[in-house]
C-alpha positions in Angstrom: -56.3 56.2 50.1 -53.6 54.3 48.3 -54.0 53.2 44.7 -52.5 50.5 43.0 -52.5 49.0 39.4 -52.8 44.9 39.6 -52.4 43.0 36.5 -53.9 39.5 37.1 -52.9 36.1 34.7 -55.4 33.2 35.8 -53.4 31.2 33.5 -54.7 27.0 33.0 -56.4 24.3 34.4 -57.0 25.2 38.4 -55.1 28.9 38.0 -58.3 30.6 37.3 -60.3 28.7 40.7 -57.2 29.7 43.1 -57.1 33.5 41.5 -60.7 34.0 42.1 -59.9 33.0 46.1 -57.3 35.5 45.7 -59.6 38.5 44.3 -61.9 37.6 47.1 -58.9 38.4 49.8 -57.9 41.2 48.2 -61.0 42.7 48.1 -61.5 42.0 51.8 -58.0 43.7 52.4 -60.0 47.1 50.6 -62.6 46.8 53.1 -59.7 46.5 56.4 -57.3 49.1 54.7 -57.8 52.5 52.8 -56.3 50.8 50.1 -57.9 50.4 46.5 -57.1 48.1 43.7 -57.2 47.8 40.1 -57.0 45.0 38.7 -56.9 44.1 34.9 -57.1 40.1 34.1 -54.6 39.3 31.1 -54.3 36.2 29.2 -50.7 33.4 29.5 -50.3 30.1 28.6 -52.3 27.0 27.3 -55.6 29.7 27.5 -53.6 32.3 25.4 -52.8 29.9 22.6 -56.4 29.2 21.7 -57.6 32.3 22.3 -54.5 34.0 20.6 -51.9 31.4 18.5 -49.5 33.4 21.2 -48.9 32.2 24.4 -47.8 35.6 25.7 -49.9 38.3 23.8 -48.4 41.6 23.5 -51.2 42.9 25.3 -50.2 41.3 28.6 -46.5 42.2 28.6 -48.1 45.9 28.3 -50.7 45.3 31.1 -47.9 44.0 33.4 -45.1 46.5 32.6 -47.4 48.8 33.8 -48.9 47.4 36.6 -47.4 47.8 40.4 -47.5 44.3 40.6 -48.7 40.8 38.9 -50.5 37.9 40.1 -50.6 35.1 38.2 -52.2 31.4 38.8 -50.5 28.3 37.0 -49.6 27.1 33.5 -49.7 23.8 31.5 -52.3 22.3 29.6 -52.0 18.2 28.9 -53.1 19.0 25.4 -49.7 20.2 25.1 -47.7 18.6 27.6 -48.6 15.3 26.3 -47.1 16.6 22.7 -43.3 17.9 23.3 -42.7 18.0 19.3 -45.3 21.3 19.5 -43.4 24.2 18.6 -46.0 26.8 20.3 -45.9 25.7 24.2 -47.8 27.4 27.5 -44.7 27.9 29.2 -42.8 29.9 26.5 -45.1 32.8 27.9 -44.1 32.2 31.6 -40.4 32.4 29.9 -40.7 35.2 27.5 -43.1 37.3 30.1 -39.9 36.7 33.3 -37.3 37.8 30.4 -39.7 41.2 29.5 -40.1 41.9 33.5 -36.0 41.1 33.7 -37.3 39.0 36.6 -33.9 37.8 37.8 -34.7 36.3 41.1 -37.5 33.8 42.1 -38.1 33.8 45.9 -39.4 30.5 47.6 -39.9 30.7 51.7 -40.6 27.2 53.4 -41.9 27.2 56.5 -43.0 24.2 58.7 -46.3 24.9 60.4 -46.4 23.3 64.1 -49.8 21.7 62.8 -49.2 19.9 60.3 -46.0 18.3 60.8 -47.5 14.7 61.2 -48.6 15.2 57.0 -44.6 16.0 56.4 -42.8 12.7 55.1 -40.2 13.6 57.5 -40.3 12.8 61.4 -41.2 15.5 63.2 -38.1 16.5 65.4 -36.9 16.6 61.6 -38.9 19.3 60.4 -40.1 20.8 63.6 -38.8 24.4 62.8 -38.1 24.4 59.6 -37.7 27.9 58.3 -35.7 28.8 54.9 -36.1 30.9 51.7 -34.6 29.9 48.6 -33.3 32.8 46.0 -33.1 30.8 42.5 -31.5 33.1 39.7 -34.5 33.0 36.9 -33.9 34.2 34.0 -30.5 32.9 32.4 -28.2 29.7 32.7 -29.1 26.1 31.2 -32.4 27.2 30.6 -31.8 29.9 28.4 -28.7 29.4 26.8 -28.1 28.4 23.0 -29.9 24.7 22.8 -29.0 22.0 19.4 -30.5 18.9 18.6 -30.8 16.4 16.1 -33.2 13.8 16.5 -31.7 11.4 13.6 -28.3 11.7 14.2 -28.7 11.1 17.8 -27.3 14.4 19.6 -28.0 17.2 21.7 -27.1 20.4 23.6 -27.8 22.8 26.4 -25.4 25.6 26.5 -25.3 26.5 30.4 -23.8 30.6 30.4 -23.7 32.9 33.3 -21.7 36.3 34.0 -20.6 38.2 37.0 -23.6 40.8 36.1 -25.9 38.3 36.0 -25.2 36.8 39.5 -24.0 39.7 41.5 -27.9 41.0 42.1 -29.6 38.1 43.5 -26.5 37.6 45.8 -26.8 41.2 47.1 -30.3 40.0 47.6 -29.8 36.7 49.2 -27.2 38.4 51.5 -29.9 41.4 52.2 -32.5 39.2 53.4 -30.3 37.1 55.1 -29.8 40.3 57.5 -33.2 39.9 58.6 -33.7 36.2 59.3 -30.8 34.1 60.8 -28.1 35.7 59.3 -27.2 32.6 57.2 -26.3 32.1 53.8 -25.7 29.0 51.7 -24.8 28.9 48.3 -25.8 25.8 46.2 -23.5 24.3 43.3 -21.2 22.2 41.9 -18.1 24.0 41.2 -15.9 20.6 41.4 -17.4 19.6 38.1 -18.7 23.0 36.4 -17.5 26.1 35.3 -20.3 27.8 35.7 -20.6 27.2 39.4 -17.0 28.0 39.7 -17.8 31.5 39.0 -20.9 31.6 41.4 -18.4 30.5 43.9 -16.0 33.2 43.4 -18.5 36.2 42.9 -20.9 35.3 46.0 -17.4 34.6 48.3 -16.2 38.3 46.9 -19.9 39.2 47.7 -19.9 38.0 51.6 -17.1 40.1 52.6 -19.2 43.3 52.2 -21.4 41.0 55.0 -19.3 40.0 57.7 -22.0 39.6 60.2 -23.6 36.9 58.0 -22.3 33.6 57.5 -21.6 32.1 54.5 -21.1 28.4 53.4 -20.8 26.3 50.1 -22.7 23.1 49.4 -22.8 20.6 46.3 -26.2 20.8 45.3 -26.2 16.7 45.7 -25.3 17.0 49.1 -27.8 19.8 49.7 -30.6 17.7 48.2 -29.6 15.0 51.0 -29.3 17.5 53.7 -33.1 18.9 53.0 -34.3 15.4 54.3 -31.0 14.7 57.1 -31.0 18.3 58.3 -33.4 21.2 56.8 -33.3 23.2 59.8 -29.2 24.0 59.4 -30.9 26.4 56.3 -31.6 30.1 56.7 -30.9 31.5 52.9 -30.0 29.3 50.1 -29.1 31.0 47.0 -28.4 29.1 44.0 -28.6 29.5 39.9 -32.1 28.6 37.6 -31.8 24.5 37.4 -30.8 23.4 40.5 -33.3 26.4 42.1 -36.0 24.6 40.1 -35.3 21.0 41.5 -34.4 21.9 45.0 -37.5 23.7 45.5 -40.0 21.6 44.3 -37.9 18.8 46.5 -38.0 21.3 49.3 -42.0 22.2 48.7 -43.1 18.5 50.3 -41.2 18.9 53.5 -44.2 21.2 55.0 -47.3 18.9 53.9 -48.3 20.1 50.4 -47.3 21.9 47.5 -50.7 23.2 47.5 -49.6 25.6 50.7 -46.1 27.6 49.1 -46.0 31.1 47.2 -43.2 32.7 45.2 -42.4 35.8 44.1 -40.0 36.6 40.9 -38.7 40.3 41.3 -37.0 42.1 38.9 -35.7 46.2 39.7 -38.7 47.4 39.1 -41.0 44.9 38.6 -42.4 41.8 40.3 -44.7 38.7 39.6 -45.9 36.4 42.5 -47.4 33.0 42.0 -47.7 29.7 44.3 -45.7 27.2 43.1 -47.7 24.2 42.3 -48.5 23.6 38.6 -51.9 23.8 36.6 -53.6 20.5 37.8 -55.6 19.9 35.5 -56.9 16.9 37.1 -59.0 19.0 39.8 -60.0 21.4 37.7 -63.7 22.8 37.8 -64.1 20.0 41.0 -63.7 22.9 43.3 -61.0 20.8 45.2 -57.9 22.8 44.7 -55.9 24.3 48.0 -55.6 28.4 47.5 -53.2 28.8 50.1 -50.5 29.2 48.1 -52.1 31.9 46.1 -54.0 33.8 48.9 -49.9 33.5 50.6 -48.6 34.8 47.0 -50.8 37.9 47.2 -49.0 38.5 50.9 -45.9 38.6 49.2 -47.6 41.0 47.0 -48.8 43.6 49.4 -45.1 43.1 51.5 -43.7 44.1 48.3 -46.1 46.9 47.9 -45.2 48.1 51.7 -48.4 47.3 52.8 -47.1 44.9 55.5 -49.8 45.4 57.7 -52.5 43.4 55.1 -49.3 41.2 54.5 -49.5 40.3 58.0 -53.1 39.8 58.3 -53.5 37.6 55.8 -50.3 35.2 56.8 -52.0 35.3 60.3 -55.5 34.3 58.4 -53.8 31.6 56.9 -52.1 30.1 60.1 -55.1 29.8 62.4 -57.5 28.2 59.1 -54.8 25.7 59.1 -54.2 25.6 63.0 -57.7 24.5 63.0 -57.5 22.1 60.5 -59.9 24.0 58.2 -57.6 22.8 54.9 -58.7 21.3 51.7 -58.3 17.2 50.8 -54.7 17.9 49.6 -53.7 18.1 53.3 -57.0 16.0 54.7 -58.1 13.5 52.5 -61.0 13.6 54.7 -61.3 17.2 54.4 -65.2 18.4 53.3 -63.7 22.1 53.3 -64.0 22.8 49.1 -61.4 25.7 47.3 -64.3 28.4 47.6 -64.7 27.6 51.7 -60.8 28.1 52.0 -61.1 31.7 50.2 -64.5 32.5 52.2 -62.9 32.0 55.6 -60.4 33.6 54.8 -61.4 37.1 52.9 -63.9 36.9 55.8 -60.8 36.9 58.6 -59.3 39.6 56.7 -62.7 41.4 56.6 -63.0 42.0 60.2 -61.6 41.8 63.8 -62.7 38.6 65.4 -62.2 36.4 68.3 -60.9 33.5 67.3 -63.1 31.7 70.4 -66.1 32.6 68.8 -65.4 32.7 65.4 -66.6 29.6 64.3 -69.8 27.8 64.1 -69.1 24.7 65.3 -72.7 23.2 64.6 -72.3 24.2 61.1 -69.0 23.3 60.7 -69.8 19.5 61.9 -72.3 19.9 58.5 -69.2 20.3 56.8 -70.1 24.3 56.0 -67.9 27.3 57.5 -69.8 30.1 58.6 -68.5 33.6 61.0 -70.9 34.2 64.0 
């Protein structure tokens, strides 16, 4: 029996709703595998601040420094969103807790399921196929540099730094996972204007030669944005730094159906947080309406990183034939009658045992618009 330490941030709005779907998995993968969990909730974000004043308490960056691994929901409250002037802000813990983790690179796969390529605002010989996993550097340029501004007199600034040390480890990342997809890498900047990306450029193309079997290639990132819609399936691995990474995945997020559907991981050397992508929603929260896909598919990132590919596996395959069925939430249907808590039932209980898919569902009850295992 294996034993591993999970430290769990529910975070705002729907994050606690789509973590509790998550537990529920997880705990089905203890009942498949000899595999045993711990798991220790920890407060981030717009929750921390009224519980705390802090929106990363010291207590969490303990609980996820030790932990094998952290799972965390979403972020952002409109209390303080709607208030930029605050000084204390949610995502200053998502910020402070990737900079204590020295989470350098956020991982983002896309991936086009055969399904539901009629909900992709693309045609579908346009993102029939799509496959492609984006390595954003996390936790330095634009957004973390030295920042000025005076309101009065009418000026601002964003210092934008990187360094050879700070890009060298998510290329030799990007370039290692690239070995075992399409053999494909792309790196995304704009060295004809910036400095910055001038360096990327150099240290990535000294980086490629120790990969001769993978190809390499250079794209301004406005031209990559326009190739996502003309052309997404010419991408295997796209490795860029923090801004563009932030824009170009979120861009890339809608080409599969919903944002609803993606996971990420951020991976440090010895640590790792995985989260889906969307935001806090605060619209749907408590109305039981949220998709959990994306964190049910965070926490298979979480086991893969773990080793456990095998529950990895199970779950990704879970996933797939709950939305090959069309068993999604109104996010992807609008129609849908399939709530958050049905999405995580089905699938903990898909986890939980062998099945036949034939005969897995009960179609009578499922016509009521409830999901039960026969």
């Amino acid at each position: 029996m294996k034993n591993y330490n999970i430290a769990v941030i529910e975070g705002d709005g729907i994050g606690p709703e789509i973590i509790k779907e998550s537990l529920k998995v997880l705990s089905a993968v203890e009942e498949t595998f000899p595999l045993k969990f711990s798991v220790k909730k920890v407060l981030m974000g717009g929750v921390a601040i009224d519980k705390t004043g802090n929106p990363l308490p010291d207590e969490t960056i303990i609980a996820c420094k030790e932990a094998d691994a952290v799972l965390f929901g979403a972020i952002g409250d409109p209390k303080y969103d709607n208030d930029p002037t605050l000084k204390v802000r949610p995502e200053q813990g998502l910020l402070k807790l990737r900079k204590e983790l020295k989470l350098f690179a956020n991982i983002r796969p896309i991936k086009a399921y055969q399904s539901l390529l009629d909900n992709s605002p693309l045609k579908n010989d346009r993102v029939t196929g799509v496959d492609f996993v984006i390595y954003r550097e996390l936790i330095s340029g634009i957004y973390f540099g030295d920042k000025e501004i005076n309101l009065e007199k009418g000026y601002a600034n964003d210092n934008c730094f990187y360094s050879k040390e700070q890009i060298m480890p998510i290329a030799k990342m990007a370039f290692e996972s690239a070995l075992q997809r399409k053999k494909k890498v792309t790196l995304v900047d704009k060295a004809n204007v910036l400095s910055t990306s001038q360096l990327w450029r150099k240290v990535c193309t000294e980086i490629s030669k120790e990969y001769p079997e993978v190809i390499f290639e250079t794209l301004f990132v406005d031209n990559a944005a326009m190739q996502f819609i003309v052309n997404p399936k010419r991408f295997d691995v796209i490795l860029t730094e923090n801004m563009f990474g932030d824009i170009l995945s979120d861009e890339a997020s809608v080409l599969t159906s919903s944002i609803g559907l993606l996971p990420s991981a951020s991976v440090g050397e010895s640590h790792a947080l995985f989260e889906p992508i969307h935001g806090s929603y605060p619209q749907a929260k408590g109305k039981n309406i949220a998709n959990p896909l994306g964190s049910i598919l965070s926490l298979a990132l979480l086991l893969d990183y773990l080793g456990e590919k095998e529950a990895a596996d199970l779950i990704e395959k879970s996933v797939e034939v709950l939305i090959d069925k069309k068993y999604v939430t109104r996010d992807i249907d609008k129609d849908s009658k399939y709530s958050t808590q049905d999405i995580g039932n089905l699938i903990s209980r898909l986890v939980d045992k062998t099945y036949n898919e034939k005969d897995f569902f009960n179609k009578e009850n499922i016509e009521l618009g409830r999901s039960t295992i026969v």
